[in-house]
Backbone bond lengths (Angstrom), bond angles and torsions (degrees), N, CA, C in turn:
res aa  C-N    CA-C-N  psi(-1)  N-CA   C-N-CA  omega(-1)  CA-C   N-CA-C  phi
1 X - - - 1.450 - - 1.535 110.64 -
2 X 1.001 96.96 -33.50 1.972 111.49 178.93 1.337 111.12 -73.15
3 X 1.310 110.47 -28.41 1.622 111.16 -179.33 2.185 109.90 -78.36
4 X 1.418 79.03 -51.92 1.840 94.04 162.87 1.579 124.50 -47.64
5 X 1.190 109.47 -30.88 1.609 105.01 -177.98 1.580 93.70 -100.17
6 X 1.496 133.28 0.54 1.065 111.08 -151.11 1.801 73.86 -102.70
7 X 1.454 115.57 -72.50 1.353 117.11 166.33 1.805 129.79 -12.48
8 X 1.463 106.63 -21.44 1.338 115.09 -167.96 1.779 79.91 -101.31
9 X 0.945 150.94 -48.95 1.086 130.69 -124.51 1.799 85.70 -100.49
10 X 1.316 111.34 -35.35 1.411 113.47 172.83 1.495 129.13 -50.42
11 X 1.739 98.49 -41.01 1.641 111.24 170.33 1.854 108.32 -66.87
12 X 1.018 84.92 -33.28 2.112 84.84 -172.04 1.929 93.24 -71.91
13 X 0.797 109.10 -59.49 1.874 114.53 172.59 1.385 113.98 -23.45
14 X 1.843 97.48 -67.43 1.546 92.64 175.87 1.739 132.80 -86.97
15 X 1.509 106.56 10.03 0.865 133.57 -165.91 1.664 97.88 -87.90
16 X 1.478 121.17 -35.94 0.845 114.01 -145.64 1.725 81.86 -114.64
17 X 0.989 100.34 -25.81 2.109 94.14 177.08 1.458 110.99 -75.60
18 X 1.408 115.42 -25.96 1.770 113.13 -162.78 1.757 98.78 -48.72
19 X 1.389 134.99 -37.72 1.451 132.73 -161.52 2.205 88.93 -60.57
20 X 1.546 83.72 -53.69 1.603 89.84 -169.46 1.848 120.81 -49.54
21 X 1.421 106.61 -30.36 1.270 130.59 -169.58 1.589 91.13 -75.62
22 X 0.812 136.03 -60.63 1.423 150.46 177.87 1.875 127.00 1.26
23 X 1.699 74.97 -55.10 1.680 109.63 -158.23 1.297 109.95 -49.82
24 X 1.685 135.02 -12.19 0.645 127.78 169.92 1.673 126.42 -97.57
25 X 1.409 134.64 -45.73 1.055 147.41 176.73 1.592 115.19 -124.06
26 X 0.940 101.40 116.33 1.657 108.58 173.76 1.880 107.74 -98.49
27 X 1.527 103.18 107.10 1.718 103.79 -164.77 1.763 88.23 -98.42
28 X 1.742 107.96 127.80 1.461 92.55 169.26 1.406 95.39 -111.67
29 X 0.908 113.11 -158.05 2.103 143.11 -179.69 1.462 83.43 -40.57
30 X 1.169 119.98 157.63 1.912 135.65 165.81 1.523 105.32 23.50
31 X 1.280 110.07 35.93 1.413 115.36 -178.86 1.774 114.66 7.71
32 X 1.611 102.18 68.07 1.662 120.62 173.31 1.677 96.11 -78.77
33 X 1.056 119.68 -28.43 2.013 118.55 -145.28 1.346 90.64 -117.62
34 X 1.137 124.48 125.54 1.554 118.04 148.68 1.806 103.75 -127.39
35 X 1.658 107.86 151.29 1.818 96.64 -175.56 1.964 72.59 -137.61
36 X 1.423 95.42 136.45 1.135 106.52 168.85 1.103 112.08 -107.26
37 X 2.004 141.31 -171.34 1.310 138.78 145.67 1.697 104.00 -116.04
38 X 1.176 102.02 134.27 1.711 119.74 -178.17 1.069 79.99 -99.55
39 X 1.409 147.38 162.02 0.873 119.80 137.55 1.501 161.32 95.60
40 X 1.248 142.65 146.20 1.235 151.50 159.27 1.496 111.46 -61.52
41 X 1.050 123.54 107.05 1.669 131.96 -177.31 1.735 102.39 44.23
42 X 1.168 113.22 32.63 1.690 109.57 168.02 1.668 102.35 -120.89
43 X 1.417 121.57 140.05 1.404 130.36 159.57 1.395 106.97 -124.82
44 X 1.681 112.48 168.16 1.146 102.80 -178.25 1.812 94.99 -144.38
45 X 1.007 113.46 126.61 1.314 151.42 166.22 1.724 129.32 -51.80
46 X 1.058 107.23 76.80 1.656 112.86 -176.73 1.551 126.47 -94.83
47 X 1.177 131.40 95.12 1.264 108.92 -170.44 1.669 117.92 -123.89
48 X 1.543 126.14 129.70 1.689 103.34 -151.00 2.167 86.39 -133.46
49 X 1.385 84.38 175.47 1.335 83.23 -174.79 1.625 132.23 94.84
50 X 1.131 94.76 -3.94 1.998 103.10 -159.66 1.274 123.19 -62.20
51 X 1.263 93.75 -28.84 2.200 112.96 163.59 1.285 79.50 82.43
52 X 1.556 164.08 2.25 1.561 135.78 -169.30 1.246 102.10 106.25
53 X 1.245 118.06 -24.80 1.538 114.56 -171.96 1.541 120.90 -67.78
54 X 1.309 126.86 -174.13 1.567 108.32 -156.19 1.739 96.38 -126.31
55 X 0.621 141.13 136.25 1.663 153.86 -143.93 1.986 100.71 -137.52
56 X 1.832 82.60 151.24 1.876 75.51 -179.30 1.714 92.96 -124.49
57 X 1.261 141.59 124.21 1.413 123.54 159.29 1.838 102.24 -102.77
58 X 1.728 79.40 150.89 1.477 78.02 162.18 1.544 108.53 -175.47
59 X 2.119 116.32 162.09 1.838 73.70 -170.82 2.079 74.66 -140.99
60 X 1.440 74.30 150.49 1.809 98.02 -160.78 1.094 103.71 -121.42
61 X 1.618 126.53 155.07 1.435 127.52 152.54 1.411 111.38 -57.39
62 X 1.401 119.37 166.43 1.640 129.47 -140.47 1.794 96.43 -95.04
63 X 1.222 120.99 5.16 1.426 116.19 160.42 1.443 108.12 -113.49
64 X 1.516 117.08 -11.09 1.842 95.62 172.40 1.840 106.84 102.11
65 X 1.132 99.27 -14.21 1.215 102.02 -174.16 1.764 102.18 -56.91
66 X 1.149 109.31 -73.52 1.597 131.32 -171.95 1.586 124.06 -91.85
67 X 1.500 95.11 99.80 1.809 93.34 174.57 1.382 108.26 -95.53
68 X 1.869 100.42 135.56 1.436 102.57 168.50 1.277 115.41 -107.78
69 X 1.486 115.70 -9.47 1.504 108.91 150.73 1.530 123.58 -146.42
70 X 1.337 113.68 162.91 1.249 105.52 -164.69 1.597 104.49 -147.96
71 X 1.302 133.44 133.58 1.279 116.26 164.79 1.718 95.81 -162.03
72 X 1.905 102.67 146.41 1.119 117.34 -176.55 1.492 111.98 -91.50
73 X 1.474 131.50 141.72 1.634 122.23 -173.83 1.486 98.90 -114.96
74 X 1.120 128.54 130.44 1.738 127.99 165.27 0.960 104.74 -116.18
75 X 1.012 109.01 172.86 1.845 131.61 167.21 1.564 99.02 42.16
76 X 0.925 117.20 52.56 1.774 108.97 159.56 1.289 124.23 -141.80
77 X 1.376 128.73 157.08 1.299 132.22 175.34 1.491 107.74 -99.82
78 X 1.299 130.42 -11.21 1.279 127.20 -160.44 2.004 106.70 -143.75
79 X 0.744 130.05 126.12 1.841 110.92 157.79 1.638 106.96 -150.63
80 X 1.404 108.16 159.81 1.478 131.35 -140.90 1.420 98.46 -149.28
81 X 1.383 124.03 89.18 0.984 114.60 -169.75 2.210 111.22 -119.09
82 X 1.343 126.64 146.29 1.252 117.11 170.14 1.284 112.27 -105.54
83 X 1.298 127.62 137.06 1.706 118.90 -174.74 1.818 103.04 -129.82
84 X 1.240 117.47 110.90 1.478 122.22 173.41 1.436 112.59 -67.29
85 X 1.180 135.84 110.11 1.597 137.10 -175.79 1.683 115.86 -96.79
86 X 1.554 94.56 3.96 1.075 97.09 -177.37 2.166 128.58 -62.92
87 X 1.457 97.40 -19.59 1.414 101.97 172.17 1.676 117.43 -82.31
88 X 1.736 113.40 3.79 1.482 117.06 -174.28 1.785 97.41 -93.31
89 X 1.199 117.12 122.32 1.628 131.08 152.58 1.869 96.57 -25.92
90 X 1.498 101.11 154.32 1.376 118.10 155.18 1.688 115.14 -54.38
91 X 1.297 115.15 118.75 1.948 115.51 174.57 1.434 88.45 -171.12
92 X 1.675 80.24 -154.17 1.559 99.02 -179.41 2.160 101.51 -132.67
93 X 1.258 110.99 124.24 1.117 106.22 170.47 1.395 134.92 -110.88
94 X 1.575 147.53 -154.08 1.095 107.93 169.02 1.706 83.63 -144.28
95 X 1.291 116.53 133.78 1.814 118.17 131.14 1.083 132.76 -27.97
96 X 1.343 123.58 128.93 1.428 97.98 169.97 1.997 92.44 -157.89
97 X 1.014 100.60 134.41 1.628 113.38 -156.14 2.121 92.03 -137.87
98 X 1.203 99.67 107.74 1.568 122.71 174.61 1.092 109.00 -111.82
99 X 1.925 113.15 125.33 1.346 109.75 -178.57 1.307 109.11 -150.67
100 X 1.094 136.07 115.44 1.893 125.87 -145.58 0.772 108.80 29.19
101 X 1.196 144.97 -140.52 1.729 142.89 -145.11 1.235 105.23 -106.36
102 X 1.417 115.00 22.22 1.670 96.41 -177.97 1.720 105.13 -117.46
103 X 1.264 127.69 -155.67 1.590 118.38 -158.46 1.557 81.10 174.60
104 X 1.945 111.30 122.52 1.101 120.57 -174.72 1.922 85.17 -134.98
105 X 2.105 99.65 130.43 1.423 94.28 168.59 1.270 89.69 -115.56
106 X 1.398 99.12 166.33 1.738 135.19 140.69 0.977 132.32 -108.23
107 X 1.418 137.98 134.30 1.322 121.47 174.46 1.761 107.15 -118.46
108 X 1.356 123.58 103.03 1.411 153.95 161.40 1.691 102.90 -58.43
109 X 1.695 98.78 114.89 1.260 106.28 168.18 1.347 105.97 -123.19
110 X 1.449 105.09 118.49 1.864 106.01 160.77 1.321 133.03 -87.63
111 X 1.337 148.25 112.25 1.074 117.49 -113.71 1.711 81.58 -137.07
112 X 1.168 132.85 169.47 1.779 129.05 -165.95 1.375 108.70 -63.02
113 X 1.562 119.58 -35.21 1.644 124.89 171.55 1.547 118.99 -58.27
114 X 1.428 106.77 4.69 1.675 103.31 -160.57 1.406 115.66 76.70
115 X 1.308 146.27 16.33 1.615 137.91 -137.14 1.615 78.85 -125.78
116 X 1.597 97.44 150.25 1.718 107.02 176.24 1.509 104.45 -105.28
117 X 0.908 140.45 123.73 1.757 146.72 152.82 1.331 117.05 -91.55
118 X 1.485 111.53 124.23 1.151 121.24 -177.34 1.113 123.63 -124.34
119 X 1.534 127.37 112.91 1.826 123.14 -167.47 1.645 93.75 -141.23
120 X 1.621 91.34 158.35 1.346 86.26 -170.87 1.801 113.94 -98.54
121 X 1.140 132.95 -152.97 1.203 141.88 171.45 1.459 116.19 -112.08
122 X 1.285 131.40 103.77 1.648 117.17 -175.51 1.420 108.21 -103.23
């Protein structure tokens, strides 16, 4: 019974750090996406695999309403991108990287210290 509560308390622990663990690499499906943090309100944007195909990034407040950035990628197999976040207010925003039929989020938190948080969407 001692081992059981002890095991539970470990899962709630790491349960509750994985957002924190995060901040550095966000690994999705066939690891196409990676979002790093450079930085003070800087991430950096990796995306591999693309076959030529044409990709949409862009990163919005968390209903979609408002894009503050947006850019289309063609013809590439590879892109490497740096994004300064420094002109976005304190919130939470989201990534969002479309590439044939698939749809990769992030969710970017700026937080009042200037600090970037990075967790993903499951």
């Amino acid at each position: 019974m001692k081992f059981v509560s002890m095991m539970l308390a470990l899962c709630f622990a790491l349960a509750t750090a994985a957002p924190l663990m995060a901040n550095d690499v966000f690994p999705v499906e066939n690891n196409n996406l990676s979002v790093t943090t450079a930085g003070s309100k800087t991430i950096v944007i990796a995306l591999k695999n693309l076959q030529q195909k044409r990709a949409m990034l862009s990163i919005e407040d968390l209903d979609g309403t408002i894009i503050h950035y947006q850019e289309t990628i063609a013809k590439r197999n590879g892109y490497r991108k740096t994004l300064n976040l420094s002109n976005l207010p304190v919130g939470k925003y989201l990534l969002v990287v479309k590439e044939g039929g698939r749809k990769y989020q992030q969710v970017i938190v700026i937080s009042k210290s200037d600090e970037l948080l990075l967790s993903a969407i499951r």
